[in-house]
C-alpha positions as a Markdown table, in Angstrom:
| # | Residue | x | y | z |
|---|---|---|---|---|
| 1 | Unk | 105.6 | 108.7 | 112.4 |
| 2 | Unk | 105.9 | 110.1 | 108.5 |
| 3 | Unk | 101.8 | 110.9 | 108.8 |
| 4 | Unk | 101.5 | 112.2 | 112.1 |
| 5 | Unk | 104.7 | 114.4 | 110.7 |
| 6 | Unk | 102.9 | 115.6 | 107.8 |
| 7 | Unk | 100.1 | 116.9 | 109.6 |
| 8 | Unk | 102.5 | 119.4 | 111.2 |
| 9 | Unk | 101.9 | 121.0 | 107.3 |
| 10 | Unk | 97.8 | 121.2 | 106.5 |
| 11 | Unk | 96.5 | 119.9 | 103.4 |
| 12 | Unk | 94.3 | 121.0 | 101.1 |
| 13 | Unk | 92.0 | 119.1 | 99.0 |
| 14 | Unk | 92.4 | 121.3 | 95.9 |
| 15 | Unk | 88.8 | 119.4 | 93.9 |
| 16 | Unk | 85.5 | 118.6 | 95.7 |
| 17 | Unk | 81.5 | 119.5 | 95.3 |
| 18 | Unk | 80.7 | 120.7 | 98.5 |
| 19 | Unk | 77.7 | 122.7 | 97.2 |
| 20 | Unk | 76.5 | 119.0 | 95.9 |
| 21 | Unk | 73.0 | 117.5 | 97.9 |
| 22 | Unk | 75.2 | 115.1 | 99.8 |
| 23 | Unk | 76.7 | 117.7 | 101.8 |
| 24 | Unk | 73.7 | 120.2 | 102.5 |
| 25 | Unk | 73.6 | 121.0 | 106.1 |
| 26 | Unk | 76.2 | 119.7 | 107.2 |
| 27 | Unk | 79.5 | 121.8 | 105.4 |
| 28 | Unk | 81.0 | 122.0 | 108.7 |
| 29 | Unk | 80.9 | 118.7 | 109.8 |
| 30 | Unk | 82.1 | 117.5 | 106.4 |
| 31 | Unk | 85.3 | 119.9 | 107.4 |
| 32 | Unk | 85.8 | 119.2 | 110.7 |
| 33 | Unk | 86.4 | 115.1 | 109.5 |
| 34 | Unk | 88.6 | 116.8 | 106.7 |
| 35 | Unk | 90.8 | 118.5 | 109.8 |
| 36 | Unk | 91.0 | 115.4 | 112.0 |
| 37 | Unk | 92.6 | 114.1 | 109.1 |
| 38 | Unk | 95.0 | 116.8 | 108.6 |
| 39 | Unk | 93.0 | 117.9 | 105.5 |
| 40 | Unk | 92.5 | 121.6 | 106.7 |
| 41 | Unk | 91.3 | 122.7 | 103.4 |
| 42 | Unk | 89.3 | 122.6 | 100.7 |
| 43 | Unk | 88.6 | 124.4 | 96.7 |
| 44 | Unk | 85.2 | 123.7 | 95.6 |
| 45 | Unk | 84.9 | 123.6 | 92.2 |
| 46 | Unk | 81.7 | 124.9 | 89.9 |
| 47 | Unk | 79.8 | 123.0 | 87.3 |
| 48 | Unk | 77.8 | 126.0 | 85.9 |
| 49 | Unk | 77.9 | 129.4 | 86.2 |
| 50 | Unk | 74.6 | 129.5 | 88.2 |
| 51 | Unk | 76.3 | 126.9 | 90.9 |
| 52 | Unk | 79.2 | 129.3 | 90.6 |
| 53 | Unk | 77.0 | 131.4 | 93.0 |
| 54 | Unk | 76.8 | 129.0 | 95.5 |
| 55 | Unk | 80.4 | 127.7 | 95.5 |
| 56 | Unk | 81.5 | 131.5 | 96.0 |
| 57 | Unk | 79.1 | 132.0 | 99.1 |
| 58 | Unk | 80.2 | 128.8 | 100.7 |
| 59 | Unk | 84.0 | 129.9 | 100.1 |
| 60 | Unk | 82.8 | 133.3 | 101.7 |
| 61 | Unk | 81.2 | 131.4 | 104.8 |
| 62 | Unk | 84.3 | 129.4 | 105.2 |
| 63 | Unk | 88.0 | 130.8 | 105.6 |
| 64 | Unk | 89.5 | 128.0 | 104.5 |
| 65 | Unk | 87.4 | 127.4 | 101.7 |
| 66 | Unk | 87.6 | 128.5 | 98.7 |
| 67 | Unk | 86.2 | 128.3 | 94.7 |
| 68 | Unk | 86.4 | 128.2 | 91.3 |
| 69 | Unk | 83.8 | 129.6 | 88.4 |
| 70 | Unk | 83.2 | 128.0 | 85.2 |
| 71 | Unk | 81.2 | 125.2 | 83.4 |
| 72 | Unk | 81.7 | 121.5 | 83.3 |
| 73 | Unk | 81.4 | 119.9 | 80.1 |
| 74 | Unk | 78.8 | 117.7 | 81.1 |
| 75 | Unk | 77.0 | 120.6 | 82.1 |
| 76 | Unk | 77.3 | 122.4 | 78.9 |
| 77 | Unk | 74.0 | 122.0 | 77.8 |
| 78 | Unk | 72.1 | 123.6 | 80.6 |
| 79 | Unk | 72.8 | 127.2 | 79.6 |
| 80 | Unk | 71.8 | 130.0 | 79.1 |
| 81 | Unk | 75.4 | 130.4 | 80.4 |
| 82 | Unk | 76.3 | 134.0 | 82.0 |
| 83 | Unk | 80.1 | 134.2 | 81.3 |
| 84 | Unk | 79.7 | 137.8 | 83.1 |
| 85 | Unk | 79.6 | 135.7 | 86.3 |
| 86 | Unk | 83.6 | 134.3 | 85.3 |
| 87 | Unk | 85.2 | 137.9 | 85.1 |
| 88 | Unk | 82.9 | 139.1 | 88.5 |
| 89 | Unk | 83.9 | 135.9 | 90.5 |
| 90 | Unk | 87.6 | 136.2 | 89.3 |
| 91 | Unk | 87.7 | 139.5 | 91.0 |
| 92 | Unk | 86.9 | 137.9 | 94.6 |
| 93 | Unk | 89.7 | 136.9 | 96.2 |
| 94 | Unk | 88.4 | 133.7 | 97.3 |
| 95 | Unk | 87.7 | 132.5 | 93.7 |
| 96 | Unk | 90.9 | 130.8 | 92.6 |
| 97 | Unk | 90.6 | 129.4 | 90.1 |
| 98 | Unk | 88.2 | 129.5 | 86.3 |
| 99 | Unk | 86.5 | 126.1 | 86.1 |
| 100 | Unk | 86.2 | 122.7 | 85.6 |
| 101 | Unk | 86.0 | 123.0 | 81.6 |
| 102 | Unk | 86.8 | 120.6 | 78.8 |
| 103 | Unk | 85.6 | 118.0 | 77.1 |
| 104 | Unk | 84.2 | 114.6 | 77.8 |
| 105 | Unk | 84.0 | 111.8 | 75.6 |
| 106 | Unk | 82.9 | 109.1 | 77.4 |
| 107 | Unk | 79.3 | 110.2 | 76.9 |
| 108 | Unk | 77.1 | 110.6 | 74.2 |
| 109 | Unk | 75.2 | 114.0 | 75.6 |
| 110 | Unk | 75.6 | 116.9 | 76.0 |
| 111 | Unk | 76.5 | 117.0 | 72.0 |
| 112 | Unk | 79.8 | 117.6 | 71.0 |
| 113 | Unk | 79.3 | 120.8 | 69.4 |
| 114 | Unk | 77.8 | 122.2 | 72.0 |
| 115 | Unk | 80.5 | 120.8 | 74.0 |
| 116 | Unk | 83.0 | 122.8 | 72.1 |
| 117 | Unk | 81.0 | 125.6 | 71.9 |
| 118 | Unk | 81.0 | 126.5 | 75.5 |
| 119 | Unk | 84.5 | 125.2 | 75.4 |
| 120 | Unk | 84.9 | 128.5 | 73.0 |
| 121 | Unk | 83.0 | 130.9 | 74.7 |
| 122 | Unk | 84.8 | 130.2 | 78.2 |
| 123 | Unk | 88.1 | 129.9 | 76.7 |
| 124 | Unk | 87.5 | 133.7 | 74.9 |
| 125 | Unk | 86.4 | 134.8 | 77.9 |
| 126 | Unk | 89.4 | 133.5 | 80.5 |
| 127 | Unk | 91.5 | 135.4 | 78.0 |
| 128 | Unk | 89.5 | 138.4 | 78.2 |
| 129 | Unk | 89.7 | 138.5 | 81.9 |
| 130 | Unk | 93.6 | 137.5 | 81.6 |
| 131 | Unk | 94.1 | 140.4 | 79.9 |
| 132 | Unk | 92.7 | 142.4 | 82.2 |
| 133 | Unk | 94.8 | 141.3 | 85.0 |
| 134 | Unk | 92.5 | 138.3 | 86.4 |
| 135 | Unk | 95.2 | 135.4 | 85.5 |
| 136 | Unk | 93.2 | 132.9 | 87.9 |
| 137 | Unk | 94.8 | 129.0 | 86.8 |
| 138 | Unk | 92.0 | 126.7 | 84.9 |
| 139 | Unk | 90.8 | 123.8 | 86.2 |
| 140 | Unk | 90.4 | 120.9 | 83.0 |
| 141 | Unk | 88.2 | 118.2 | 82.5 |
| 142 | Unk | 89.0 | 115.9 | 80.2 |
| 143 | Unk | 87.8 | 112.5 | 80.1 |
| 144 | Unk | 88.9 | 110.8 | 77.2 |
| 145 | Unk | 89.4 | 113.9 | 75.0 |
| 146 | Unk | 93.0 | 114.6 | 75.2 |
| 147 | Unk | 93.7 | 114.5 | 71.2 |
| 148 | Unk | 90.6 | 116.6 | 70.9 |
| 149 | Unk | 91.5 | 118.8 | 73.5 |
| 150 | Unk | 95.4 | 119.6 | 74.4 |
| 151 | Unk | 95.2 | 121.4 | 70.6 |
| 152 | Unk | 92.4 | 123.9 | 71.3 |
| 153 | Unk | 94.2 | 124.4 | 74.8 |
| 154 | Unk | 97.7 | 125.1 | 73.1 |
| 155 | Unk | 96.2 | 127.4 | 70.2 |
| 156 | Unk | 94.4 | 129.7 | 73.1 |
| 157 | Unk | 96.7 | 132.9 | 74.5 |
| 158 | Unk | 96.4 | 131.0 | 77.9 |
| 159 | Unk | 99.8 | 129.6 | 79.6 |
| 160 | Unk | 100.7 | 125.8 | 79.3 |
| 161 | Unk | 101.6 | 126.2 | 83.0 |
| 162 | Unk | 98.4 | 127.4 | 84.3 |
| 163 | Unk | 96.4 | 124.3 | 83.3 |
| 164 | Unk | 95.9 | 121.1 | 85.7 |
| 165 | Unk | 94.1 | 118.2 | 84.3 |
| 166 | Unk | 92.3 | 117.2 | 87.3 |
| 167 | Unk | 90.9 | 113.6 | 88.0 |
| 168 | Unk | 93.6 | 111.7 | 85.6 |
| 169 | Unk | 92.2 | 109.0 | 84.5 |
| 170 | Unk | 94.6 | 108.5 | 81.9 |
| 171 | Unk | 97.5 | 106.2 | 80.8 |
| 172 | Unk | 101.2 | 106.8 | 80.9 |
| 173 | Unk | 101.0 | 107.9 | 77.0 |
| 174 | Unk | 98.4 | 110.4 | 78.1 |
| 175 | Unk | 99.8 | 111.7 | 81.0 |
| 176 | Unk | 103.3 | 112.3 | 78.3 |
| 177 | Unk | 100.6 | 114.6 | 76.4 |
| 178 | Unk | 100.2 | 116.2 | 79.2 |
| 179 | Unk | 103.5 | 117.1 | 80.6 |
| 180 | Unk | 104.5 | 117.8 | 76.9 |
| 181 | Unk | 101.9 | 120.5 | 76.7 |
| 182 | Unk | 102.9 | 121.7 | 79.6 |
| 183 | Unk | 100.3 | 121.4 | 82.3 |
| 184 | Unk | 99.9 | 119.9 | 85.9 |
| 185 | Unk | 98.0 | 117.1 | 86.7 |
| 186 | Unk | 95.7 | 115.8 | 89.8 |
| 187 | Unk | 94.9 | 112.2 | 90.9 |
| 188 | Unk | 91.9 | 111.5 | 92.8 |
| 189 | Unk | 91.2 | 107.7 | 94.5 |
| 190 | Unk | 90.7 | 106.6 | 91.7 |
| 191 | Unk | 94.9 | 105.6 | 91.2 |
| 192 | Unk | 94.6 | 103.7 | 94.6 |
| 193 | Unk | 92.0 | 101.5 | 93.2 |
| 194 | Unk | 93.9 | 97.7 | 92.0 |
| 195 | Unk | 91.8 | 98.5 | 88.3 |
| 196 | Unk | 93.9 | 101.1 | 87.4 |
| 197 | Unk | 97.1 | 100.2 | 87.1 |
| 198 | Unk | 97.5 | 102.4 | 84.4 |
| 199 | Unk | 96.8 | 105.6 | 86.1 |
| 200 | Unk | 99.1 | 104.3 | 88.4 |
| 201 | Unk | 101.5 | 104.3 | 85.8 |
| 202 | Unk | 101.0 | 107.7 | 84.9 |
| 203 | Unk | 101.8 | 108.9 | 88.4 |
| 204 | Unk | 104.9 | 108.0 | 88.3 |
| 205 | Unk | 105.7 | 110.0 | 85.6 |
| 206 | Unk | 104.8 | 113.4 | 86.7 |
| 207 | Unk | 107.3 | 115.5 | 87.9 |
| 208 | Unk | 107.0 | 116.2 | 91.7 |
| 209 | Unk | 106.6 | 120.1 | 91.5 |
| 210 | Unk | 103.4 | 119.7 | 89.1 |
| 211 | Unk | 101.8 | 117.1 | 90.9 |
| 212 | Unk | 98.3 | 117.6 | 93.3 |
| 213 | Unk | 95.9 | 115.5 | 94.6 |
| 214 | Unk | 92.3 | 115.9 | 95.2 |
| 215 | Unk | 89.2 | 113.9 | 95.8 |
| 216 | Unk | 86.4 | 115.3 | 93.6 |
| 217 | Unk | 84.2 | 114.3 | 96.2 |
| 218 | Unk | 81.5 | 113.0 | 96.0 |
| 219 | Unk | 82.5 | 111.2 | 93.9 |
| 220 | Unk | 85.2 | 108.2 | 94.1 |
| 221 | Unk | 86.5 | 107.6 | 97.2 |
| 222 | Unk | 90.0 | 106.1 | 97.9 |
| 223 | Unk | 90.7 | 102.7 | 99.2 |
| 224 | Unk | 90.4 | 102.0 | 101.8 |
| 225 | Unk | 86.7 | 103.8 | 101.4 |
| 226 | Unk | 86.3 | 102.5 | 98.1 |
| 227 | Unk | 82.5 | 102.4 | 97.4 |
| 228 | Unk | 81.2 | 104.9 | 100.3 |
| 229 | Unk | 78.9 | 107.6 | 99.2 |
| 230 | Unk | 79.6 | 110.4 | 99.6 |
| 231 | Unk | 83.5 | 110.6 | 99.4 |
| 232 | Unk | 84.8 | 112.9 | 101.8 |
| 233 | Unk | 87.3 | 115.8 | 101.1 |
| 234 | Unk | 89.5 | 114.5 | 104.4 |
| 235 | Unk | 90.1 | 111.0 | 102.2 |
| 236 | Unk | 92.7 | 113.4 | 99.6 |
| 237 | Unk | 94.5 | 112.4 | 102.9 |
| 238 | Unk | 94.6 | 108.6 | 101.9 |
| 239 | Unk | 94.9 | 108.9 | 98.2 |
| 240 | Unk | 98.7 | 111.4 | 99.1 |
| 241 | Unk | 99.7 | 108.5 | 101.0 |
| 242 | Unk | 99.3 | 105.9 | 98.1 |
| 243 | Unk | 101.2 | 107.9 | 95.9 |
| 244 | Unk | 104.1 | 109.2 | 98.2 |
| 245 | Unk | 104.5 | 105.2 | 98.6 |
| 246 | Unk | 104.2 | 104.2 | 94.8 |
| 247 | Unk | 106.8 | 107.3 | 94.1 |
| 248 | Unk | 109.0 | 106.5 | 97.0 |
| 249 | Unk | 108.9 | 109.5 | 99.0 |
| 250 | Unk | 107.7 | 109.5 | 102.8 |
| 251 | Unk | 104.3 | 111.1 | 103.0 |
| 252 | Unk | 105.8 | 114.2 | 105.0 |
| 253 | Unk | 108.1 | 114.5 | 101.9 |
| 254 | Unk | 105.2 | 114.3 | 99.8 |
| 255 | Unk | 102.8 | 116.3 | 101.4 |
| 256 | Unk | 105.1 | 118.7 | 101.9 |
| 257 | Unk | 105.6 | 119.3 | 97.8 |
| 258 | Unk | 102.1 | 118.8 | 97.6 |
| 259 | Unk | 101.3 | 121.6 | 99.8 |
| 260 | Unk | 104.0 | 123.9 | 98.0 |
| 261 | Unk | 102.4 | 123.2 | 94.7 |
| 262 | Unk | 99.3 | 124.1 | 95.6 |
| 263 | Unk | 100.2 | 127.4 | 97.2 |
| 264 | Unk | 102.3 | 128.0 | 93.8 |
| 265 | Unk | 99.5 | 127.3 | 91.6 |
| 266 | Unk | 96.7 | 128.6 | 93.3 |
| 267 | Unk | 98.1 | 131.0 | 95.8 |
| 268 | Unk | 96.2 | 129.8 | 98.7 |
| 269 | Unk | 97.4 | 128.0 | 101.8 |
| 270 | Unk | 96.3 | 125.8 | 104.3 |
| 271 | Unk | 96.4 | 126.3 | 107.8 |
| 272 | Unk | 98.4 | 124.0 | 110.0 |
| 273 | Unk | 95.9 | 121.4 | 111.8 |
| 274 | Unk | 95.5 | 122.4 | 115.9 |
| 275 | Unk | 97.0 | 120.7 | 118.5 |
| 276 | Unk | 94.2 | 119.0 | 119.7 |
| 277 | Unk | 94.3 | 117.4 | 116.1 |
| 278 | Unk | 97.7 | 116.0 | 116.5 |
| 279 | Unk | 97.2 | 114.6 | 119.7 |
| 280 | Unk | 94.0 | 113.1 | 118.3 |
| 281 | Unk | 96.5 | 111.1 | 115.7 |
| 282 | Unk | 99.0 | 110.6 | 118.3 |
């Protein structure tokens, strides 16, 4: 009864790549699953600021879909970058968010420097647009960076409490960095997987109004759809139910926080599943 209770309140997947190959032609089907799972939305978040483009027309196409502009780390070295595209997007009102950027150690391209050159240049220009009223939250990727990273974050004019760390990947020291800087954080499938007991860990120790989940879909999908390609935006539904159980919460409970800290951070909300929907469940 606690799921088919929390679909009464819709969900939204607050990380996927829906402008990504393995969804092309097919965005509405890819939602409608989403729904029958009480996942009734969805942010889809840019890797450069030419995909930017594309993420804001499908958020236009879609009501409740929405976007975020900016350029992943591992995408760093595909420029030229046109950071004139950040401060346009910001100003449409489905754009919610500046993003993913970061750093990412785990590879050896793009080069660092050029890493944390674009870091720079997007950082400069978020505060730019912040101070021109466009305070949009920033989406961070950071992939075994966080001693190279948290200190550039904190010595920028942005607010501690607009960041989320999305796909944690980290362990419970990690996460500690986190909250102690100040940020949210976001757990995709990968804390459902028996691997990563350690990012299991960290879960626990995030306080329940700066916690989200996501999927990053494609990529990653939850048990119990480990290892299916493409991962789904509708399985954030199965990763919010492993970690209202790990924390001890029902999933109503749960979902219900999650919901309210997504609406807090990016201002959005998602709609309530239909009726059919819940009969569906039921």
């Amino acid at each position: 009864m606690e799921g088919i209770a929390a679909l009464y309140s819709g969900v939204i997947d607050t990380h996927c790549h829906l402008t990504f190959p393995d969804y092309a032609g097919r965005i509405d089907e890819v939602l409608a699953d989403a729904a029958s799972l009480g996942v009734t939305g969805a942010i889809s978040i840019a890797t450069t600021t030419k995909d930017s483009l594309d993420t804001l027309r499908l958020a236009r196409e879609h009501e409740q879909v929405w976007c975020s502009v900016g350029v992943h780390p591992l995408y760093s070295d595909k420029g030229p970058h046109d950071w004139n595209v950040l401060r346009e997007h910001a100003k449409d009102p489905k754009c919610v968010a500046f993003g993913e950027l970061g750093l990412d150690n785990h590879y050896d391209k793009p080069p660092k420097p050029i890493q944390h050159t674009v870091l720079a240049e997007q950082l400069a220009t978020i505060e730019s647009c912040w101070d021109d009223g466009l305070k949009l939250p920033i989406v961070i990727h950071c992939r075994k960076a966080f001693e190279d990273l948290i200190p550039i974050l904190k010595s920028s004019k942005l607010d501690a409490d607009r960041f989320v760390f999305h796909c944690f990947t980290g362990n419970p020291d990690e996460a500690r960095m986190v909250l102690d800087f100040g940020a949210s954080i976001s757990f995709t499938g990968v804390v459902t997987y028996s691997n990563a007991k350690e990012v299991a860990q960290a879960a626990l120790l995030v306080p329940s109004n700066r916690i989200m989940v996501e999927t990053d879909a494609p990529f990653l999908s939850p048990d119990p759809m480990r290892g299916k390609r493409p991962c789904l935006p509708g399985y954030a539904r199965y990763t919010a139910e492993y970690l209202a159980k790990i924390r001890g919460v029902s999933f109503a409970e749960f979902h219900e926080q999650i919901d309210a800290n997504t609406e807090s951070f990016y201002g959005i909300t998602a709609t309530k599943p239909t009726a059919q929907t819940l009969e569906s469940v039921l």
